[in-house]
Structures are given as structure tokens and as C-alpha cells.
PDB file as gemmi writes it, atoms N, CA and C in Angstrom:
CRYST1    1.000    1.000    1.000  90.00  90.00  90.00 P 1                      
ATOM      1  N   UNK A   1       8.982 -13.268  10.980  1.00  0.00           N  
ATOM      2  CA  UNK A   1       7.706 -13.813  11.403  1.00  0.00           C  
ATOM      3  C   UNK A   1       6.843 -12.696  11.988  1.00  0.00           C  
ATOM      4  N   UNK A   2       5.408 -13.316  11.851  1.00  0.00           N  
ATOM      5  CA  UNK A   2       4.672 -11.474  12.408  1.00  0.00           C  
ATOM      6  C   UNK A   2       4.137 -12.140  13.561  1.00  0.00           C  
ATOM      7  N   UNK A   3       3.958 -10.699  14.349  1.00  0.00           N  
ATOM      8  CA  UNK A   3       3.807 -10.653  15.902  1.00  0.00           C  
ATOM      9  C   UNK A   3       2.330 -10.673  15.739  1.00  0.00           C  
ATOM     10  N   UNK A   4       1.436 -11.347  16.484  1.00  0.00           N  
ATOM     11  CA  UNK A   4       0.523 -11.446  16.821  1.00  0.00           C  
ATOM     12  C   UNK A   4      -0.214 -11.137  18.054  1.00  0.00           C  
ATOM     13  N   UNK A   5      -1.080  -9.948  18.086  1.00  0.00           N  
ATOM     14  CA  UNK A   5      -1.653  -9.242  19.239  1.00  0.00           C  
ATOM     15  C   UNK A   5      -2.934  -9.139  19.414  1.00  0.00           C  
ATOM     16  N   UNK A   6      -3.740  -9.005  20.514  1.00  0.00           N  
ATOM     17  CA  UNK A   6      -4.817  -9.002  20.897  1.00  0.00           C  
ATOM     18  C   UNK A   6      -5.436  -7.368  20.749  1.00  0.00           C  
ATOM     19  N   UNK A   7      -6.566  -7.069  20.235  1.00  0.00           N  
ATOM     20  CA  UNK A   7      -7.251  -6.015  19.916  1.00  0.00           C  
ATOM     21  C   UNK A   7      -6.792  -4.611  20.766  1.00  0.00           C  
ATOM     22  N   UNK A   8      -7.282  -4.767  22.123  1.00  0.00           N  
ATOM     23  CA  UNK A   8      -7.087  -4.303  23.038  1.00  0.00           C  
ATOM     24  C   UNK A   8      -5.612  -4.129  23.503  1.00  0.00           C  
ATOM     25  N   UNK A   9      -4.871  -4.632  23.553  1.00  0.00           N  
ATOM     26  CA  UNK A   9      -2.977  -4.517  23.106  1.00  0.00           C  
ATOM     27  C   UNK A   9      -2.877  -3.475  22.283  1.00  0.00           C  
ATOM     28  N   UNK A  10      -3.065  -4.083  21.383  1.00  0.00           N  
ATOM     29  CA  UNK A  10      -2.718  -2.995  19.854  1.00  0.00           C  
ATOM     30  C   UNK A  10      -3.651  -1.321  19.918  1.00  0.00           C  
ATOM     31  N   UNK A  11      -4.369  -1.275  21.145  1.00  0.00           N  
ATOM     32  CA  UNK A  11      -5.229  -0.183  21.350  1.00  0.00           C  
ATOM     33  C   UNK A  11      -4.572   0.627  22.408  1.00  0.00           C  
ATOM     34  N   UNK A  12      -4.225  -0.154  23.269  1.00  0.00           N  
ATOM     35  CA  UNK A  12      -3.408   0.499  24.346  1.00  0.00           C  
ATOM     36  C   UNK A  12      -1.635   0.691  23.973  1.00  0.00           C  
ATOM     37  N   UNK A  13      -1.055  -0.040  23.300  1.00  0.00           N  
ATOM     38  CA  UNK A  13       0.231   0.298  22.712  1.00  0.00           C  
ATOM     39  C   UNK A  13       0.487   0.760  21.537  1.00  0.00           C  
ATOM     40  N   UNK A  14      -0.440   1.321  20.701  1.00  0.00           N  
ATOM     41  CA  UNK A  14      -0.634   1.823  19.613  1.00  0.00           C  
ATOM     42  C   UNK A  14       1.028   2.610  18.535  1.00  0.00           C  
ATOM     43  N   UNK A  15       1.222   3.920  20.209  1.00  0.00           N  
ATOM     44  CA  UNK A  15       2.829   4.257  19.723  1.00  0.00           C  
ATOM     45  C   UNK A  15       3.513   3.179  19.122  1.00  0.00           C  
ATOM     46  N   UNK A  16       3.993   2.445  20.078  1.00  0.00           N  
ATOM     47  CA  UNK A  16       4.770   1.684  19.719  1.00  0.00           C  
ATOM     48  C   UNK A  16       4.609   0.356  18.943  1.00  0.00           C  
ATOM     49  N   UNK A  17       3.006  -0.292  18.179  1.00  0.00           N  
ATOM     50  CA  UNK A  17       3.163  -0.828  17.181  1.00  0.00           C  
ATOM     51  C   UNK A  17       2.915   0.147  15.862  1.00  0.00           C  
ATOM     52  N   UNK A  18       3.204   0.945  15.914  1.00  0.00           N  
ATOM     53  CA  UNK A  18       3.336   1.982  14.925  1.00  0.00           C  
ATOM     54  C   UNK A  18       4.638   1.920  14.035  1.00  0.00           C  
ATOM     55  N   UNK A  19       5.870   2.223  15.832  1.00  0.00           N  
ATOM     56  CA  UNK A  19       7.312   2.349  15.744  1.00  0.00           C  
ATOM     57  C   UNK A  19       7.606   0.818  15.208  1.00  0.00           C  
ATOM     58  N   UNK A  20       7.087  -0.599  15.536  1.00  0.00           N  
ATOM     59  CA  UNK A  20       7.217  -1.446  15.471  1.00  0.00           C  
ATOM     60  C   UNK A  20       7.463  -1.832  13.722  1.00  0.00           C  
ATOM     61  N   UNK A  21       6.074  -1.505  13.232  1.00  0.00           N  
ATOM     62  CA  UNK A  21       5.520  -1.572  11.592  1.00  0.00           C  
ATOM     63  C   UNK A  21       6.783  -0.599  10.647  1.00  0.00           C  
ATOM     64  N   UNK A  22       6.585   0.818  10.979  1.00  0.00           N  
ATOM     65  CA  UNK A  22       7.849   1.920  10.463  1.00  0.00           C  
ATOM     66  C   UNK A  22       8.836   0.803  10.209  1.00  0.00           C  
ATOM     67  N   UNK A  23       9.457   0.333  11.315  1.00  0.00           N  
ATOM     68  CA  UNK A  23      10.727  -0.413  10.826  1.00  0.00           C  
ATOM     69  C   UNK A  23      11.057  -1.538  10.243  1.00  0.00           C  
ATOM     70  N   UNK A  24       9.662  -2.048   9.557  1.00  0.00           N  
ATOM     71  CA  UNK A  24       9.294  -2.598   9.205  1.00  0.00           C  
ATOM     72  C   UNK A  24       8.942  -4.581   9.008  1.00  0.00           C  
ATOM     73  N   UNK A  25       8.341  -4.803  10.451  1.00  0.00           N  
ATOM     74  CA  UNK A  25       8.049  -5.728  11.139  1.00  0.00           C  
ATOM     75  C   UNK A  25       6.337  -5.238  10.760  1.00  0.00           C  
ATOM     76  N   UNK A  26       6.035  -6.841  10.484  1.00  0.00           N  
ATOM     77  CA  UNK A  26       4.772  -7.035  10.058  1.00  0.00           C  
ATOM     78  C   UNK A  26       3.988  -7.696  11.655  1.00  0.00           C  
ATOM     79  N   UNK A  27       2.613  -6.984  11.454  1.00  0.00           N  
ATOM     80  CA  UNK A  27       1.940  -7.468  13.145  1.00  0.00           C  
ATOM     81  C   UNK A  27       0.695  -7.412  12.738  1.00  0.00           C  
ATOM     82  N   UNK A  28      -0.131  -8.849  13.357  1.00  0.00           N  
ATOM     83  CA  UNK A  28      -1.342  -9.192  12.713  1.00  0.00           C  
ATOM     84  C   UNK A  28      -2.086  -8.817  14.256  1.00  0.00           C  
ATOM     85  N   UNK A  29      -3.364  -8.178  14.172  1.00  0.00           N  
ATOM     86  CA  UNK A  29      -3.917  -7.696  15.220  1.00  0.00           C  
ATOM     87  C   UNK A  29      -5.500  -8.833  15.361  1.00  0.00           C  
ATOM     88  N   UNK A  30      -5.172  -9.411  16.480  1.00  0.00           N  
ATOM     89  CA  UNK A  30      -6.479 -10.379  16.653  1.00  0.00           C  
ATOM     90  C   UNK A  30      -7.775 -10.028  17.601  1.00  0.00           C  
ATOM     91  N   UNK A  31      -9.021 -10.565  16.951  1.00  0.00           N  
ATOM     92  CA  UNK A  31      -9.678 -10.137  18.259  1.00  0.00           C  
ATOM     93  C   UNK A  31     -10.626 -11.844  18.567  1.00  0.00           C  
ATOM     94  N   UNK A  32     -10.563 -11.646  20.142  1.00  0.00           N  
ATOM     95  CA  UNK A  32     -11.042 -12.652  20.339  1.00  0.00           C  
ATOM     96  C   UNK A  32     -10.194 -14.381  19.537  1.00  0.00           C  
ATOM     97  N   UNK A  33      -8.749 -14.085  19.830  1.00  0.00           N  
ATOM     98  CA  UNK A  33      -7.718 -14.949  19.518  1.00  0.00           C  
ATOM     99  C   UNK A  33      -8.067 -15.497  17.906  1.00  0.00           C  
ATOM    100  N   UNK A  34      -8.888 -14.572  16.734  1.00  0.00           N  
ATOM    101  CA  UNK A  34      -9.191 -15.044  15.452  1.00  0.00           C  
ATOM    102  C   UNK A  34      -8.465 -13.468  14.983  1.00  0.00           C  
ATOM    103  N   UNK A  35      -7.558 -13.881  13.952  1.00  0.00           N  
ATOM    104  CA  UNK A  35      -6.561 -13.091  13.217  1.00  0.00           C  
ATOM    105  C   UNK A  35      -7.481 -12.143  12.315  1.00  0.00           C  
ATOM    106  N   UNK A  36      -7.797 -10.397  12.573  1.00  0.00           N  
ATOM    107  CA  UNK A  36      -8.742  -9.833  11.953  1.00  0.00           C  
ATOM    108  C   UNK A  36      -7.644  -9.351  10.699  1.00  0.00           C  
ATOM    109  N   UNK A  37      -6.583  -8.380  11.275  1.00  0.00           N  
ATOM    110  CA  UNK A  37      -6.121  -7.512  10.007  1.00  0.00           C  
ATOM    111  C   UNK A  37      -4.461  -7.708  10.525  1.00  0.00           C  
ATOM    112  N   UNK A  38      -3.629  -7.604   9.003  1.00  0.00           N  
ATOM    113  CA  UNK A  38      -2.547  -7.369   9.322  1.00  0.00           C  
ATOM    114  C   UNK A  38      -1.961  -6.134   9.006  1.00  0.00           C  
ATOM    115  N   UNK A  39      -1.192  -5.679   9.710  1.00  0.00           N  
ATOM    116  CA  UNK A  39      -0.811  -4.175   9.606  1.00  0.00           C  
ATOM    117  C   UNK A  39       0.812  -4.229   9.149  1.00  0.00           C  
ATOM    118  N   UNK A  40       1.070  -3.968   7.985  1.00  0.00           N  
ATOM    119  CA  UNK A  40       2.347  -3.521   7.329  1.00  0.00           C  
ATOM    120  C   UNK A  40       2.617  -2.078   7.200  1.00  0.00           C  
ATOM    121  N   UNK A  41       4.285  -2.115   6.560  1.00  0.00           N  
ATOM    122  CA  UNK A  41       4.415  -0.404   6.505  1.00  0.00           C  
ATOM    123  C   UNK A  41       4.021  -0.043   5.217  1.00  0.00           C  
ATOM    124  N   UNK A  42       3.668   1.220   4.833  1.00  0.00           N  
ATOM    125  CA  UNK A  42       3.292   1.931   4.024  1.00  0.00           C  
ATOM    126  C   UNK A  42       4.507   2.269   3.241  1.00  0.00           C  
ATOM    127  N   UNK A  43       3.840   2.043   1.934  1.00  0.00           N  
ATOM    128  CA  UNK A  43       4.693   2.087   0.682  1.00  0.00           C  
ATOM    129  C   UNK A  43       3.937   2.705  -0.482  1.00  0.00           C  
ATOM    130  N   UNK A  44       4.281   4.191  -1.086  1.00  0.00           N  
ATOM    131  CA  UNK A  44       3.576   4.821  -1.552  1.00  0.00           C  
ATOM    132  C   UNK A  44       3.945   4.315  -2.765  1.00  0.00           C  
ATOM    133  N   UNK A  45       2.530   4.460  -3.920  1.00  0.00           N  
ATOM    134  CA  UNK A  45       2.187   3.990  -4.889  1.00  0.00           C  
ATOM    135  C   UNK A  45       3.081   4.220  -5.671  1.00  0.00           C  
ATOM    136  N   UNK A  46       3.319   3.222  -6.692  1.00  0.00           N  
ATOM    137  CA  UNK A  46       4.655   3.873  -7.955  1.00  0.00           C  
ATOM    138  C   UNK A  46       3.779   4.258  -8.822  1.00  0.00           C  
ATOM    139  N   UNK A  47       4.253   5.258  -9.961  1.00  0.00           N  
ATOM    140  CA  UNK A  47       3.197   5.949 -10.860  1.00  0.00           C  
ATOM    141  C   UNK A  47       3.690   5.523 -11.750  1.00  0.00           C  
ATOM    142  N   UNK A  48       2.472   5.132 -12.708  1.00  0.00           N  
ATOM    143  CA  UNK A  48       3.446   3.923 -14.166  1.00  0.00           C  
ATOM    144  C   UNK A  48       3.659   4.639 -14.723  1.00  0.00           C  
ATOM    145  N   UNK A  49       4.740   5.016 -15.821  1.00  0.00           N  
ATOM    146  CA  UNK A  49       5.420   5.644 -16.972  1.00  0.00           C  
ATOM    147  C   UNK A  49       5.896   4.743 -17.970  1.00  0.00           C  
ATOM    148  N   UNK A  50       5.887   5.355 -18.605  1.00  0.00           N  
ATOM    149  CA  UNK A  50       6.437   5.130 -20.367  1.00  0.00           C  
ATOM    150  C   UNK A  50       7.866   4.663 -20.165  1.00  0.00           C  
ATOM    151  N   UNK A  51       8.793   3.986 -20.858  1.00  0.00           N  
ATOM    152  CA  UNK A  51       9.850   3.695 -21.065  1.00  0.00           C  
ATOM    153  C   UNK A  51      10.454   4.090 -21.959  1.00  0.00           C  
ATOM    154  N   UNK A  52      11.692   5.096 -22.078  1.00  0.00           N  
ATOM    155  CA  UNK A  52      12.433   5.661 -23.208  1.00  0.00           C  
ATOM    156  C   UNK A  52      12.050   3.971 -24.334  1.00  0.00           C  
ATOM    157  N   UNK A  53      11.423   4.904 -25.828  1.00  0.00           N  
ATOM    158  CA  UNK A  53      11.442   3.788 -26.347  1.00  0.00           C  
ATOM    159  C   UNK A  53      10.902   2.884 -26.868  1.00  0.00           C  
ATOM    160  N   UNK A  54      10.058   2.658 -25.685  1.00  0.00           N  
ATOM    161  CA  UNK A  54       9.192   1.527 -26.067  1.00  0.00           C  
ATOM    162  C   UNK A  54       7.205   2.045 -26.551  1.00  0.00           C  
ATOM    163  N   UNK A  55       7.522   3.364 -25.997  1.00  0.00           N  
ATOM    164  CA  UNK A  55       5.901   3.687 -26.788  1.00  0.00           C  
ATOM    165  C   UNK A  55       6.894   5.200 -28.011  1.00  0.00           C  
ATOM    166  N   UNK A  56       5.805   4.524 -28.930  1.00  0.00           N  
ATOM    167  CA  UNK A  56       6.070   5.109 -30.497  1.00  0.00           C  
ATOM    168  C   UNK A  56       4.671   6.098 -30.671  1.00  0.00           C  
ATOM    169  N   UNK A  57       4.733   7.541 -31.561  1.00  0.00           N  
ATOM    170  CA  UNK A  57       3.465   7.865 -31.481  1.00  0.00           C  
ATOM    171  C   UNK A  57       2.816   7.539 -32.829  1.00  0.00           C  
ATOM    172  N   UNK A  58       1.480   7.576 -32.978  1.00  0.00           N  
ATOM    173  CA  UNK A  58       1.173   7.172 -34.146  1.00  0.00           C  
ATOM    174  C   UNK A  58      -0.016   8.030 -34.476  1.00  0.00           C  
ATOM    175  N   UNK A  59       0.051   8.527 -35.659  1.00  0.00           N  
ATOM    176  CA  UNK A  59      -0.815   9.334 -36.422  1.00  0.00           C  
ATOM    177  C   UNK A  59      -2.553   9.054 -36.065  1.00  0.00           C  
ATOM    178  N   UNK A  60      -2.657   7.845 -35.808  1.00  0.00           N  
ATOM    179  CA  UNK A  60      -3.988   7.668 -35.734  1.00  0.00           C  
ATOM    180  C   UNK A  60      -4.564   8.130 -34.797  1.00  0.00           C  
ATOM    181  N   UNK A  61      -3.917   8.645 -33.407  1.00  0.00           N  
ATOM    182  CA  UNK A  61      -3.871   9.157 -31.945  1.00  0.00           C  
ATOM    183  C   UNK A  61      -4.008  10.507 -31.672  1.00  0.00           C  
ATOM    184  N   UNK A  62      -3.662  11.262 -33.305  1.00  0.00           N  
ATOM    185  CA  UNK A  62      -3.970  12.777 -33.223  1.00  0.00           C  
ATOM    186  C   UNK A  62      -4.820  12.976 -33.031  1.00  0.00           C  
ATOM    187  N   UNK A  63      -4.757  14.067 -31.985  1.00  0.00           N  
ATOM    188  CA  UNK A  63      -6.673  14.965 -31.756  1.00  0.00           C  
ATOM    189  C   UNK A  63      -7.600  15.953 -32.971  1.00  0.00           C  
ATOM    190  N   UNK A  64      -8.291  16.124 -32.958  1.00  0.00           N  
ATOM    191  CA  UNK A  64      -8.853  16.481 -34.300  1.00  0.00           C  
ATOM    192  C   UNK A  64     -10.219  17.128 -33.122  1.00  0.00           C  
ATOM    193  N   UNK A  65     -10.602  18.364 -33.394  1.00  0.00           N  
ATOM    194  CA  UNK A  65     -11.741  18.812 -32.891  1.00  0.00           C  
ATOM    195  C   UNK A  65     -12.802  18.281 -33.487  1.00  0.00           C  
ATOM    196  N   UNK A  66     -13.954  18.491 -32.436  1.00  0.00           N  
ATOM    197  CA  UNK A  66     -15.542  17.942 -33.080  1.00  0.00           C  
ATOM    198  C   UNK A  66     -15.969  18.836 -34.117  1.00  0.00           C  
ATOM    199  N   UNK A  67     -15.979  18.138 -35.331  1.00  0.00           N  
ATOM    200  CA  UNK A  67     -17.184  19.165 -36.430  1.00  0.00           C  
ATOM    201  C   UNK A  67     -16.491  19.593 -37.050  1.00  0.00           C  
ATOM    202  N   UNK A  68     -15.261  19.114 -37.122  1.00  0.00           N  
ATOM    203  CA  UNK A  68     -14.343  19.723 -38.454  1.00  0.00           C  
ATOM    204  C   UNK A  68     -13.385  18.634 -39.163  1.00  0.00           C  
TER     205      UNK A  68                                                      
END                                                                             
């Protein structure tokens, strides 16, 4: 369940909802008791690739310079 904190909380304890998120505990930061943002941990992007296999090349895809 995520922890729910007041603006000013999350400003003054910052370290430690940092350490909180890292370990990965989700915490929604409110202001004025209305839920603005939720703060999760960071998970770096996967980079899409090809699958042994499944892409084939095809002649039509060859490069060919301009004007010749």
C-alpha cells in the first residue's frame, strides 16, 4: 500500500523518502490533503531489439544512392 504525505513532509524528509522509494515502496505526495504526484523507483528504459529469427532481411530494404 502507498504511504501518503503532505508536501512539506516530503520537503523536509526528502533523504529518507528517497531511501524509502530505492527500496522500493511507492509514496504519493499530497498538497493541501489532494493527492498531487506519486513517486516510484526508477527503472531504466529497456531498448527494443530484434529477436534471433524473427526479422528476415529483404532485398527491397537495400540502400541504393541518390542518382544512380
Amino acid at each position: 500500500m502507498s504511504e501518503i504525505i503532505n508536501i512539506q513532509t516530503a520537503k523536509t524528509h526528502l533523504s529518507r523518502l528517497v531511501e524509502k522509494v530505492a527500496a522500493g515502496e511507492e509514496v504519493i505526495i499530497a498538497k493541501a490533503g489532494k493527492p498531487m504526484v506519486r513517486v516510484i523507483p526508477y527503472q531504466p528504459a529497456r531498448k527494443p531489439r530484434a529477436s534471433p529469427g524473427k526479422v528476415k532481411k529483404s532485398r527491397q530494404f537495400r540502400f541504393r544512392p541518390a542518382g544512380g
